[in-house]
N, C-alpha and C positions, 0 to 999 in steps of 0.2 A: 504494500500500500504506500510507503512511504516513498518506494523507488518508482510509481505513478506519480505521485505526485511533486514530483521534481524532475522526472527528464519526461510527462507527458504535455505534449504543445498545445495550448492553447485552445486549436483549433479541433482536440480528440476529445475536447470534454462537454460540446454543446450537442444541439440536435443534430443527428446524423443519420443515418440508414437506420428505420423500424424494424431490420430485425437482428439487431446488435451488431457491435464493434466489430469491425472485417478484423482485427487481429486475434478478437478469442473463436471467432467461426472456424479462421483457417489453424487455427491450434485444435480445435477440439478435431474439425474432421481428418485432420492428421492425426490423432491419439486413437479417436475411436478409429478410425479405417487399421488403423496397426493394431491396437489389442485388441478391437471387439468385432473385427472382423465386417467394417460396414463397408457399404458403399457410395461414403454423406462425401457431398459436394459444398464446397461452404456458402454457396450462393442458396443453398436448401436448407441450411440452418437458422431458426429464429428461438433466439434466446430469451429466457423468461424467469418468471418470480420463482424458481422452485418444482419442482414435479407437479403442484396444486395447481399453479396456472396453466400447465404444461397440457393436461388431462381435460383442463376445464374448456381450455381452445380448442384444442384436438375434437370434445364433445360437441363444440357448436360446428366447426367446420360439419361432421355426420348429417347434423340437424340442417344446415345449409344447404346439402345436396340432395335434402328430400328425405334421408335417413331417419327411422322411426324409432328402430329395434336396435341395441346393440348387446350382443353377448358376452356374457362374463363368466369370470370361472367360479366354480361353486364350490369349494369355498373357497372366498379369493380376496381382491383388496379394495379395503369398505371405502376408498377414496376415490377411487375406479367407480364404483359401484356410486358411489351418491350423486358424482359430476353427472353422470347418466340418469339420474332421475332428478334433479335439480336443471335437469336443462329440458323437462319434459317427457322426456325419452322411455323407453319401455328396457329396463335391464333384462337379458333375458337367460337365467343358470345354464351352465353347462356342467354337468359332473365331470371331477378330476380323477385321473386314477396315476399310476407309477408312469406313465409318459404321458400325461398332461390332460389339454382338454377331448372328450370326444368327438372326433368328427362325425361319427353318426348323429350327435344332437343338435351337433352345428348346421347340419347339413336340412335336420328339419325344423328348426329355430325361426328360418326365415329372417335371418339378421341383417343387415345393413353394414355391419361393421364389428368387430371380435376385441373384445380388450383381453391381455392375457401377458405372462410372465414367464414364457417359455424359455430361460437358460436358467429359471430357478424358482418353479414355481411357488407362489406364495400364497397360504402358509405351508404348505406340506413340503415341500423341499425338492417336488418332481421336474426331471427334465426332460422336453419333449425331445423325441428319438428323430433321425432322418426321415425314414418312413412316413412319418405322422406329421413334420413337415410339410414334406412334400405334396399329401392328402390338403393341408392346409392351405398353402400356395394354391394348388388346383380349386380350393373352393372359390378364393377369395376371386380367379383370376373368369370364373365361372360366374361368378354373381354379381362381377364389379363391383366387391365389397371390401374395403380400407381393413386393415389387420394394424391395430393399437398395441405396440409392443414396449413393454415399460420393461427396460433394461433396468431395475432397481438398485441390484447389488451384486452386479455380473465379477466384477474385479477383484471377490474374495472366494478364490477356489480353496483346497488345502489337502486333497486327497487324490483331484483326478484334474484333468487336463480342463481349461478351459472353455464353456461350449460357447461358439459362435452367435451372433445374433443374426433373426433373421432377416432384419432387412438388407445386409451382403447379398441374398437369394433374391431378393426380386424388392429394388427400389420402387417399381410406377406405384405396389400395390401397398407395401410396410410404412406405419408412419412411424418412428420412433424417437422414445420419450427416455432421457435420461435425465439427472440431479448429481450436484457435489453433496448432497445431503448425507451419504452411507459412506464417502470415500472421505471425505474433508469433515463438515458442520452442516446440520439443517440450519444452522441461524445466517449461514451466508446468503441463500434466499435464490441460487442460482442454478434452472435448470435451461433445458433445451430439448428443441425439435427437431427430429430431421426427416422430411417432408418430399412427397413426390415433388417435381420440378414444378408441376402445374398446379399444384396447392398452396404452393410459397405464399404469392397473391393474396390469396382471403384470407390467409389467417395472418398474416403479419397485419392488412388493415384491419381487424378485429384487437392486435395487441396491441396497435397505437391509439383505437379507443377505449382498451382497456386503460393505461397509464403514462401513454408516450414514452415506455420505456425503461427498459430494467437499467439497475443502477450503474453508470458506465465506469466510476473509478473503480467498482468489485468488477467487473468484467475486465477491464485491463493488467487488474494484479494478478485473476485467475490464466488470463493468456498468457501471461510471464511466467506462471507458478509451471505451467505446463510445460510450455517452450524448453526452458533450463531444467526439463526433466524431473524438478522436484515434486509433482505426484507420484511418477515414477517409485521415487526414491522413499515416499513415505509410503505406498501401499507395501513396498516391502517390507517397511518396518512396519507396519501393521498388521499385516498377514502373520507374524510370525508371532507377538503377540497375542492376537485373536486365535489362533490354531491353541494356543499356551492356554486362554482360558476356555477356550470351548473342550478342550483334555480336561484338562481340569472339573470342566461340570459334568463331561461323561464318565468321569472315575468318579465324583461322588455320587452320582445318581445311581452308577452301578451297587455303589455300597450302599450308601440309605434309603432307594427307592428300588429294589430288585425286581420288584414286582413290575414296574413300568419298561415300558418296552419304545427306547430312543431309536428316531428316527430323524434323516436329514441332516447328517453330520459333517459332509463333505465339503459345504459348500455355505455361503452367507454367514448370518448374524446371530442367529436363533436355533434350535434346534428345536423338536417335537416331541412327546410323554405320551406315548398309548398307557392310558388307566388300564386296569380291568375291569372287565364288562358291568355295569351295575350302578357304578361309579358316577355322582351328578356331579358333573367337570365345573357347572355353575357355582356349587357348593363349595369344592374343592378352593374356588378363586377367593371365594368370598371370605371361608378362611384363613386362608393364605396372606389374603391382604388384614383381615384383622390380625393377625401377625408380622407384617411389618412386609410381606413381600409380595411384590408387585409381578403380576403377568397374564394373559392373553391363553383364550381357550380355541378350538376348533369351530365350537360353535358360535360365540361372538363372530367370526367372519364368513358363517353361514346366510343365504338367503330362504333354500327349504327349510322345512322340518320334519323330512325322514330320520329315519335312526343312524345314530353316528357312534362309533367307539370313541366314549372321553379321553379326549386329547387335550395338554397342556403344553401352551407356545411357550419358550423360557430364551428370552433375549441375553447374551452375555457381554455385550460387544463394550458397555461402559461399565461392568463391576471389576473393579480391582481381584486378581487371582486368588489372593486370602480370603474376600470375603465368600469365597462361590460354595465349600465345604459347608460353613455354618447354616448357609440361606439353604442350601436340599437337606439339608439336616431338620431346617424348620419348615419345610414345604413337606415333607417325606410326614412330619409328625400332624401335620395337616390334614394330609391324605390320608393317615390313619386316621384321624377322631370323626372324617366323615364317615368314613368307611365304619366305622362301629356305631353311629348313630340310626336311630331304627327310621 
């Protein structure tokens, strides 16, 4: 920040092009084109307040071309899911299973457009396979329908290789949505779009009446942050970290909670807690938070209400490593006093 505001000229800090600073565009689609495997042009990227306004554009663009329906994953992310019914819209489930959303649901959904988390899905942890893919592309390119791809937290792997995103596979049809929010800070306020060629147009005028503009001296620190390689160099120091306490929570869960069956561990921020059958995961939280610890169920980012195995989401990404042993120690005793309650 401080190295903007001393060698940036004058002329980089008034109004300028609506869909952000030409020097964090052509940074980002350099970064993303090399690790995440896209195919962003930086004349297709329009930068914005965060993943929120990110979603929220992206939702009206749908609603603009006629779009009524758009599909979501079930269970999946309630921010996804609200922008689409806050802008009118019909959310429309799809069940997930271990390679992602169904194309048979999609395929009778009658969608408009797909919102989805295919290199990690969220919350369960599944990654959509080539195959299903490929099924994907084929639908979108069948229906002339927009595939909303929210790369969330693609750049924390720790067990297996990197998976690609999919709009490298087919730019006219992928629109995607990434954030420094999981890599850096949510308080930085800084995400982006990257957009068929032909869509740039509407939704950059939609962003410049949303605010004239994300904040351009945070956009010129984050294009330097990048350039000079130090994301780079902090995702590494953080991977190795995050791997240190996500260990960490799968050796005490294995000891205090044995009965629960962890899942999702290879990859992101979180992992997942199959209860045993029986188990009201509601209950489960609600104690857990009267005991001082905070976290997120399966069903919370449900939209049906079929039957579900109680699962517990348990985020480790900001506890210090010390604390992780005591807190499933007191989650584990949790679980027990539901569990004996009639």
């Amino acid at each position: 920040m401080r190295r903007v505001l001393i060698e940036a000229p004058s002329e980089r800090l008034t109004y300028l092009d609506r869909r952000g600073a030409p020097e964090l565009r052509e940074a980002l689609a350099a970064y993303l084109n090399r690790v995440r495997g896209t195919a962003a042009d930086a004349n297709d990227i329009i930068v914005c307040n965060g993943f929120a306004q990110a979603i929220d554009l992206v939702t009206q663009l749908v609603k603009s071309r006629g779009g009524r329906r758009i599909a979501v994953e079930d269970p999946g992310d309630a921010d996804g899911r609200g922008a689409v019914l806050r802008h009118g819209l019909t959310a429309v489930p799809l069940p997930v299973d271990d390679g992602g959303i169904s194309i048979e649901a999609l395929r009778a959904s009658e969608a408009d457009a797909v919102f989805l988390t295919p290199a990690h899905h969220y919350p369960t942890g599944a990654v959509m396979g080539p195959d299903r893919r490929a099924e994907l592309l084929a639908w979108a390119d069948e229906r002339h329908a927009l595939i909303l791809e929210d790369d969330y937290d693609a750049e924390y792997r720790y067990d297996r290789a990197a998976v690609g995103a999919l709009q490298g596979l087919d730019a006219d049809r992928v629109v995607y949505l990434g954030s420094a929010s999981k890599t850096l800070a949510p308080a930085l306020r800084l995400g982006w779009i990257v957009l068929p060629a032909a869509l740039v147009g509407p939704v950059s005028a939609e962003k410049v009446l949303a605010d004239r503009g994300t904040n351009r001296i945070d956009q010129h620190a984050f294009a330097g942050f990048l350039e000079r390689g130090e994301l780079d160099r902090h995702l590494r120091r953080m991977r190795i970290q995050y791997r240190a306490r996500r260990d960490a929570l799968v050796a005490a869960l294995g000891e205090a909670l044995p009965e629960g069956t962890v899942q999702g561990v290879a990859a992101g921020l979180h992992v997942t807690v199959r209860l045993p059958d029986g188990l009201d995961e509601a209950a489960v939280r609600a104690e857990a938070q009267r005991r001082g610890i905070a976290l997120s169920t399966l069903g919370a980012n449900r939209i049906g209400t079929g039957p579900l195995a109680p699962t517990l989401l348990l985020g480790y990404a900001r506890l210090p490593e010390a604390a992780i042993a005591p807190g499933v120690r007191e989650l584990a005793a949790a679980v027990r006093r539901v569990a004996e309650t009639p």
